[in-house]
KOLVOFI-65924 format. One line per field, with one value per residue: residue number from 1; residue in one letter; x, y, z of N, C-alpha, C in turn. Coordinates in Angstrom, 2 decimals, decimal comma, padded with zeros to 5 digits. Layout:
! KOLVOFI-65924
k <- c(NUM | ...)
r <- c(A | ...)
n.c1 <- c(X | ...)
n.c2 <- c(Y | ...)
n.c3 <- c(Z | ...)
ca.c1 <- c(X | ...)
ca.c2 <- c(Y | ...)
ca.c3 <- c(Z | ...)
c.c1 <- c(X | ...)
c.c2 <- c(Y | ...)
c.c3 <- c(Z | ...)
This chain:
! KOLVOFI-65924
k <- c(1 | 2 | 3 | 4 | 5 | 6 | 7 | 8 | 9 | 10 | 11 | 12 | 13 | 14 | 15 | 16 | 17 | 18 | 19 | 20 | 21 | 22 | 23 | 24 | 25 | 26 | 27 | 28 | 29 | 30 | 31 | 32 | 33 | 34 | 35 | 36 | 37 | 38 | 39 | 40 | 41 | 42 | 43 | 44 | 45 | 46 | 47 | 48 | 49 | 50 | 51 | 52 | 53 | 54 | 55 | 56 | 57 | 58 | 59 | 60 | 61 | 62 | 63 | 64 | 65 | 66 | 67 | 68 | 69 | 70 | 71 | 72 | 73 | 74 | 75 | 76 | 77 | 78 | 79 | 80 | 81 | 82 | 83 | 84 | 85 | 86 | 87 | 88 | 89 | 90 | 91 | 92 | 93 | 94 | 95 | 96 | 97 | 98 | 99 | 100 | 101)
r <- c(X | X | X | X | X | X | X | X | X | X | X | X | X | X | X | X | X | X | X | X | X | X | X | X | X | X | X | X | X | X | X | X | X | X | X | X | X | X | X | X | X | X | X | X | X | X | X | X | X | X | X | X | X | X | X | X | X | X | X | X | X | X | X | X | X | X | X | X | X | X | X | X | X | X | X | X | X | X | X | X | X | X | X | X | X | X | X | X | X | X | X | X | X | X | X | X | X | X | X | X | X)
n.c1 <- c(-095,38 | -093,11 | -092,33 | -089,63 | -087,84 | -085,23 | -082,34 | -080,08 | -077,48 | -074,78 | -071,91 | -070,71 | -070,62 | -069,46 | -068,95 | -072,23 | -072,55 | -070,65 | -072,32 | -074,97 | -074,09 | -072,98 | -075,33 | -077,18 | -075,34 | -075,11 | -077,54 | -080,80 | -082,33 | -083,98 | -082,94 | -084,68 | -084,71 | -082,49 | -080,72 | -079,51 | -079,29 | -079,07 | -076,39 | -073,69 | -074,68 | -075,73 | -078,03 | -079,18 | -081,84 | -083,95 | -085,68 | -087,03 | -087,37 | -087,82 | -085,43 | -083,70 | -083,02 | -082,02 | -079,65 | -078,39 | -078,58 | -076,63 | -074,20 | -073,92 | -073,68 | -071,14 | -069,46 | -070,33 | -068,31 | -065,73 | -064,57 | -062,45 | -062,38 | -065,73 | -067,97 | -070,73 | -073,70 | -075,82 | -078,32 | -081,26 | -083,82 | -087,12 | -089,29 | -091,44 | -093,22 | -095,89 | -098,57 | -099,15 | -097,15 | -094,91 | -096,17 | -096,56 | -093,84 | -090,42 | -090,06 | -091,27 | -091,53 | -091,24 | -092,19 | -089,32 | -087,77 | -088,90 | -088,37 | -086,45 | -086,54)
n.c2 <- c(001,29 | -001,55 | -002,66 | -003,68 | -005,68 | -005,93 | -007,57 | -007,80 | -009,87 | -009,72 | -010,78 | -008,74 | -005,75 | -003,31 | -004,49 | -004,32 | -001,64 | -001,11 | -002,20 | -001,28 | 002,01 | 001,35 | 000,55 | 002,59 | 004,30 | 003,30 | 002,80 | 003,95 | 003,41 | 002,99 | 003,08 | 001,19 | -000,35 | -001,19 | -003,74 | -005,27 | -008,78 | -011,10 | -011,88 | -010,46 | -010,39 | -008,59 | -007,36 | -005,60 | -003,71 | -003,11 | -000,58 | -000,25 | -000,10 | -002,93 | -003,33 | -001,69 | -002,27 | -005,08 | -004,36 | -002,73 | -004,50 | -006,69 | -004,76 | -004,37 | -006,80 | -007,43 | -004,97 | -005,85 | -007,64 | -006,80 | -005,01 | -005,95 | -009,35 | -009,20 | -011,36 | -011,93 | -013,33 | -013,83 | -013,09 | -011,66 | -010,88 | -009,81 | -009,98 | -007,25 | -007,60 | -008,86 | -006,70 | -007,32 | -008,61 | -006,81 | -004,77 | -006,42 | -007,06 | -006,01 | -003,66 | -002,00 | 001,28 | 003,81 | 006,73 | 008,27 | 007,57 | 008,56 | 011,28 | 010,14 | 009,02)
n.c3 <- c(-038,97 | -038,57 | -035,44 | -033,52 | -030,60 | -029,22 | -027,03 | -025,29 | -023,43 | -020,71 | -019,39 | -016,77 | -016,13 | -018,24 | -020,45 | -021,09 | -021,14 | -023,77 | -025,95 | -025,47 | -026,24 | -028,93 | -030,12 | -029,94 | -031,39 | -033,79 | -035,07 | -035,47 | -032,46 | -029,40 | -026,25 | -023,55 | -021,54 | -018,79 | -017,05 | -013,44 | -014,31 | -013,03 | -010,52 | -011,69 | -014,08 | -017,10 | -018,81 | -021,36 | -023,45 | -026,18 | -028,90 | -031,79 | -035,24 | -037,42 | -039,40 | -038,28 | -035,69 | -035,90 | -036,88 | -035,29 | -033,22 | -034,01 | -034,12 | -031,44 | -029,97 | -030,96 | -030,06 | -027,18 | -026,46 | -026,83 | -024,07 | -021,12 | -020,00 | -020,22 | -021,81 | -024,28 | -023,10 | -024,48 | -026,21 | -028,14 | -030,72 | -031,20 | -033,48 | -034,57 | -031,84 | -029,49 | -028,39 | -025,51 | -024,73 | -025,07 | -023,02 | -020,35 | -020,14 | -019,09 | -021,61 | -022,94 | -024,59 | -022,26 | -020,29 | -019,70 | -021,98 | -024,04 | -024,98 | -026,58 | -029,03)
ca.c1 <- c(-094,04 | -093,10 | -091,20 | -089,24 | -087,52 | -083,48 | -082,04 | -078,28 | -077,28 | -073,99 | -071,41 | -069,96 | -071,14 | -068,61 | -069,79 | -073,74 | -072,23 | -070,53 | -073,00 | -075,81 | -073,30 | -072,68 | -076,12 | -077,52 | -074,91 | -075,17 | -078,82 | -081,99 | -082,92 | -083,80 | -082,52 | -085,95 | -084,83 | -081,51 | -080,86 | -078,80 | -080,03 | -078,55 | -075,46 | -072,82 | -075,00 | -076,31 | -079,09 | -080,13 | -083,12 | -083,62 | -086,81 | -087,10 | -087,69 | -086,99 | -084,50 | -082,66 | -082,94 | -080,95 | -078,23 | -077,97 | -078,18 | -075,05 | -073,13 | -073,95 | -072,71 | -069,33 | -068,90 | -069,55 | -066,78 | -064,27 | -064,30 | -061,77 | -063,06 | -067,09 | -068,51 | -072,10 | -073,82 | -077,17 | -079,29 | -082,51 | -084,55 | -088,47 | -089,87 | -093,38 | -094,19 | -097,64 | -098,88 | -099,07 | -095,87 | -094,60 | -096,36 | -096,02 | -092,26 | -089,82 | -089,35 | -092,15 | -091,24 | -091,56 | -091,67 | -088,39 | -087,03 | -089,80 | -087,51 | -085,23 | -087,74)
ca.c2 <- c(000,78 | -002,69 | -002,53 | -004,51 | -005,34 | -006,32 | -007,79 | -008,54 | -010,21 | -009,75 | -011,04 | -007,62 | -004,17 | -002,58 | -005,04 | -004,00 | -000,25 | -000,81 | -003,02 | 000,32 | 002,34 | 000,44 | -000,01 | 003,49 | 005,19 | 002,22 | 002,58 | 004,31 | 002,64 | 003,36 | 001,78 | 000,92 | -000,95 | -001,60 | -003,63 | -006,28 | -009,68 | -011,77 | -011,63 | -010,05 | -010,68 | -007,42 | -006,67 | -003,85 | -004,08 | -001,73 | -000,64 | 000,37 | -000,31 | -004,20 | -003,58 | -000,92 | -003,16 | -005,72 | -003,83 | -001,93 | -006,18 | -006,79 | -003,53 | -004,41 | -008,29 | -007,30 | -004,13 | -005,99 | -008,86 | -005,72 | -005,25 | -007,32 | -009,73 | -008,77 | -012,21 | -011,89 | -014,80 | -014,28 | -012,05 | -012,14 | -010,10 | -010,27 | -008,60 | -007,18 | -008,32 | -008,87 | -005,73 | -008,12 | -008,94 | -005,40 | -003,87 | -006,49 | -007,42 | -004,73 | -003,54 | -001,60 | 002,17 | 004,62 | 008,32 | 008,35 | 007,30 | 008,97 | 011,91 | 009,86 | 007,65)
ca.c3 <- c(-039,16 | -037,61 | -034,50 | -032,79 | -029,58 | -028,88 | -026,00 | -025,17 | -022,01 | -020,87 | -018,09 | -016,76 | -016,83 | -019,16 | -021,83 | -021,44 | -021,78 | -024,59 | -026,31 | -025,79 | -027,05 | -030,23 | -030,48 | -030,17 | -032,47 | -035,16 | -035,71 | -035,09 | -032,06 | -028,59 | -024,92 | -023,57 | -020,11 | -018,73 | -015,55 | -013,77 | -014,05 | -011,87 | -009,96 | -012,53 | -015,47 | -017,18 | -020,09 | -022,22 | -024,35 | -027,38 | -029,84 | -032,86 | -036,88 | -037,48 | -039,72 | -036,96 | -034,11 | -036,58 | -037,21 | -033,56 | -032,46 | -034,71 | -033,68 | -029,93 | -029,82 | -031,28 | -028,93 | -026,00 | -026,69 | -026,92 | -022,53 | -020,92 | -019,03 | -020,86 | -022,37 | -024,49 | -022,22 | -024,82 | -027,15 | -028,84 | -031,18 | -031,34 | -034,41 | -033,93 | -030,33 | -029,55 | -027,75 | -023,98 | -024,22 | -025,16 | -021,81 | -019,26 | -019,96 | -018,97 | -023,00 | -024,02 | -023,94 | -021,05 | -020,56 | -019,39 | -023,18 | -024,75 | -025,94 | -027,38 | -029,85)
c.c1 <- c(-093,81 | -091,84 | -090,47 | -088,25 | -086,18 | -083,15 | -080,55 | -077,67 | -075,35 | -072,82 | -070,39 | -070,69 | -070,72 | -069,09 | -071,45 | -073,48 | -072,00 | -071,44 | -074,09 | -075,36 | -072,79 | -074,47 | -077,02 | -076,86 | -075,07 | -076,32 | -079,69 | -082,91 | -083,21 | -083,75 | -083,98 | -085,85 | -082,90 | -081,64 | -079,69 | -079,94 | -079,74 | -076,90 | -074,04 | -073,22 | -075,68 | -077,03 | -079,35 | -080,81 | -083,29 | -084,95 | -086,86 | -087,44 | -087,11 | -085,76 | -083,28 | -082,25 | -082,08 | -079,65 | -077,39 | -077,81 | -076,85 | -073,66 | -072,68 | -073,19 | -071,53 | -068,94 | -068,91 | -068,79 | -065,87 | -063,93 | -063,43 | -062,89 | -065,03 | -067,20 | -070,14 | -072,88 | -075,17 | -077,97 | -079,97 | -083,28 | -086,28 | -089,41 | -091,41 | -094,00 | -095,09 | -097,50 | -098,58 | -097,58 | -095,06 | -095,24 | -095,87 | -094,77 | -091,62 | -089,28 | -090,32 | -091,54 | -091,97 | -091,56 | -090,16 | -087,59 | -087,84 | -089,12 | -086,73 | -085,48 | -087,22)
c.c2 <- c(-000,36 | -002,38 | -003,51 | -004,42 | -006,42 | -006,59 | -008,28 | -008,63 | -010,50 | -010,51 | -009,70 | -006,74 | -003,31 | -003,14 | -004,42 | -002,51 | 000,27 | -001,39 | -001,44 | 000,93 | 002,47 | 000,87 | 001,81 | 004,64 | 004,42 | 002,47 | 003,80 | 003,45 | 003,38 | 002,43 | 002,39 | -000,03 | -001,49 | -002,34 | -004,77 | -007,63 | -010,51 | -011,18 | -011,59 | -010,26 | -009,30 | -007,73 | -005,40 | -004,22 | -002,56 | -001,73 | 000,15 | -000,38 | -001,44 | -004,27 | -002,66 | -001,51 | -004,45 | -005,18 | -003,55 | -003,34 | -006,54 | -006,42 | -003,65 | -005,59 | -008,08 | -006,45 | -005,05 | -007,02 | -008,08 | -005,89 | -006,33 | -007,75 | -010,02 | -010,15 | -011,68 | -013,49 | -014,99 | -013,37 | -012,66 | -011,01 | -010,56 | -009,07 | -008,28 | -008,38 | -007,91 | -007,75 | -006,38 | -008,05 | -007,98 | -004,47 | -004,64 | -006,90 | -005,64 | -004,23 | -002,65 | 000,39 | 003,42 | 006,51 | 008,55 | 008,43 | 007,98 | 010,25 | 011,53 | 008,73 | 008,78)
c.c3 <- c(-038,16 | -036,46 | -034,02 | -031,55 | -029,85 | -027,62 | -026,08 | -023,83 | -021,99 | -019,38 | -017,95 | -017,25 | -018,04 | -020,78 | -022,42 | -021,71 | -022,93 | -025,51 | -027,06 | -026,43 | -028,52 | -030,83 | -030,85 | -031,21 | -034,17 | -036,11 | -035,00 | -033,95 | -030,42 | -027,29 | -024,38 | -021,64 | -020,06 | -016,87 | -015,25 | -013,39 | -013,27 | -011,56 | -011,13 | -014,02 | -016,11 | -018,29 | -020,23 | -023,38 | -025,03 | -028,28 | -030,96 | -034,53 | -036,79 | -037,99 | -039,17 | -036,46 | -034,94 | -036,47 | -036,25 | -032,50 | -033,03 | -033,60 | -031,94 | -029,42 | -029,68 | -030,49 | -027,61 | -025,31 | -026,25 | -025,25 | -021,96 | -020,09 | -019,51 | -021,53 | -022,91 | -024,20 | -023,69 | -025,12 | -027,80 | -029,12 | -031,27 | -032,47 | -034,56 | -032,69 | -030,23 | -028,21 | -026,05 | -023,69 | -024,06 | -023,77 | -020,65 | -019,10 | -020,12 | -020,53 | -023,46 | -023,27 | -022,80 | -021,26 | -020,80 | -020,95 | -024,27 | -025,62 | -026,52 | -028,59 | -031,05)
């Protein structure tokens, strides 16, 4: 099954919360790395079935507009990443998420 990987960069935490949120009840997908990226900027990256990780990218944009204050600075989907890029970028999954695949 083709996978793919989601990313949604946000200004404000509350936004990258609700974003996950959105994104994990929307679809079949799973959070795969969350962190902050620079100074008040947040990401959460997501994996699952291309046409999941679509939908759970949708559901996530529009949630994390809702937050006052929450801007989406920048998202990007990558459908079937090449195995390299899937281990050494923080996205490929971990134990840690491994029950929740």
């Amino acid at each position: 099954m083709p996978v793919a990987v989601g990313v949604i960069e946000t200004m404000g935490f509350p936004g990258t919360l609700a974003a996950a949120d959105a994104m994990v009840k929307t679809a079949r997908v799973t959070v795969v790395q969350y962190s902050r990226a620079e100074s008040g900027h947040f990401f959460v990256a997501i994996r699952g079935p291309v046409s999941e990780v679509k939908r759970a990218m949708e559901a996530g944009i529009e949630a994390a507009e809702k937050p006052y204050g929450s801007e989406v600075l920048t998202y990007y989907m990558i459908p079937n990443p090449p195995e390299n890029v899937a281990t050494v970028l923080p996205v490929d999954y971990t134990e840690a998420a491994e029950p929740f695949r």
